[in-house]
N, C-alpha and C positions, 0 to 999 in steps of 0.2 A: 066646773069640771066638764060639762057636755058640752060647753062652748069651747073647749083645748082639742075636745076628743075630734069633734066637726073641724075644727082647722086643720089638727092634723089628717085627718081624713080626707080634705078637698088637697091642702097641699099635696100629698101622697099622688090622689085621683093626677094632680096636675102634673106630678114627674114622671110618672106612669105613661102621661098621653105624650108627654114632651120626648120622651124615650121612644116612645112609637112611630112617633115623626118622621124621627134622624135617624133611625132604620130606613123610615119606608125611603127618604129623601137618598141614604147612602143606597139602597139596593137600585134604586132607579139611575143613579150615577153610572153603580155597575154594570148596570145592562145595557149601555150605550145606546147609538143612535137607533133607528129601527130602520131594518133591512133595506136598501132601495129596489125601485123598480125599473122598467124599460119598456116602452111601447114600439113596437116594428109592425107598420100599415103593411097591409096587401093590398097595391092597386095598380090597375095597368098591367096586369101582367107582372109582377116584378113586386119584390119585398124594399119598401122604402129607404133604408138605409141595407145596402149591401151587403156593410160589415159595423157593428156594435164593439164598443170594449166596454169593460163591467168590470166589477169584483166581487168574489165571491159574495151568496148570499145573494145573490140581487135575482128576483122577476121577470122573466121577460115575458110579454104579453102577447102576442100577434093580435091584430084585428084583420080580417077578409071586408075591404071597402069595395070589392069586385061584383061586381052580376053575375058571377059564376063560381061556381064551387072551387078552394083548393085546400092543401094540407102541407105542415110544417116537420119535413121530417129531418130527420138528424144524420147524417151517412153514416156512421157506426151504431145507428141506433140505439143512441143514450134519450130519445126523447121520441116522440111520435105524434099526430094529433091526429084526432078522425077527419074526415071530410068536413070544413068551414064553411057554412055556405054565409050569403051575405050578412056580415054584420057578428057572426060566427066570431067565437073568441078562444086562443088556446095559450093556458102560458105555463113554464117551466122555472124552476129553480134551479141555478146556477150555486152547487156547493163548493167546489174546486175549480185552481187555477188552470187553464189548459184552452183550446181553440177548435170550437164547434161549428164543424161546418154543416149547411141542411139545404134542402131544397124542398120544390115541391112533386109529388110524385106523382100528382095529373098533370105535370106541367114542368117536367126536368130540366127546361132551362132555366129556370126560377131558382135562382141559389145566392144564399147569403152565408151568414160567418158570427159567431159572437165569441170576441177575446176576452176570455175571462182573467183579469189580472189580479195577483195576488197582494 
């Protein structure tokens, strides 16, 4: 009889965990891929690629590769960075679709673009 009750107990223990599984394995299907990213260098003067397209969700990162300070600002100011100095890192999350244009504001002729496609 305590050898029925043990088997039924481990089988039980094994449906239990097997149930646990196909949760955790369905919840991780759910939640899709994991957000992307975007890197945009500062060098020379000039943000490396001009203009970025994205989709919602995604990182963009800037790096400052420059010997001299600059910053990544947004023209309706939906984003802002402090002063970068070299090696300086600033990044933003892109939640909606729409086209963000920015510049830099020691340095206004430094302008680039990120299209956020939906």
């Amino acid at each position: 009889m305590l050898r029925a009750f043990r088997m039924l107990t481990f089988q039980g223990f094994a449906l239990v965990a097997a149930g646990f599984a196909l949760t955790v394995v369905a919840h991780e299907a759910k939640a899709g891929p994991p957000l992307g990213t975007a890197v945009v260098r500062i060098s020379n003067f000039t943000f490396n690629q001009a203009q970025i397209a994205i989709h919602p969700g995604t990182t963009v990162t800037w790096i400052n590769d420059d010997d001299i300070p600059h910053t990544v600002t947004s023209t309706t100011q939906a984003f802002k960075s402090k002063v970068l100095d070299t090696g300086g890192r600033f990044s933003f999350t892109f939640a909606k679709a729409g086209q963000f244009a920015y510049f830099c504001s020691l340095h206004p002729h430094m302008t680039g673009k990120v299209v956020v496609k939906a």
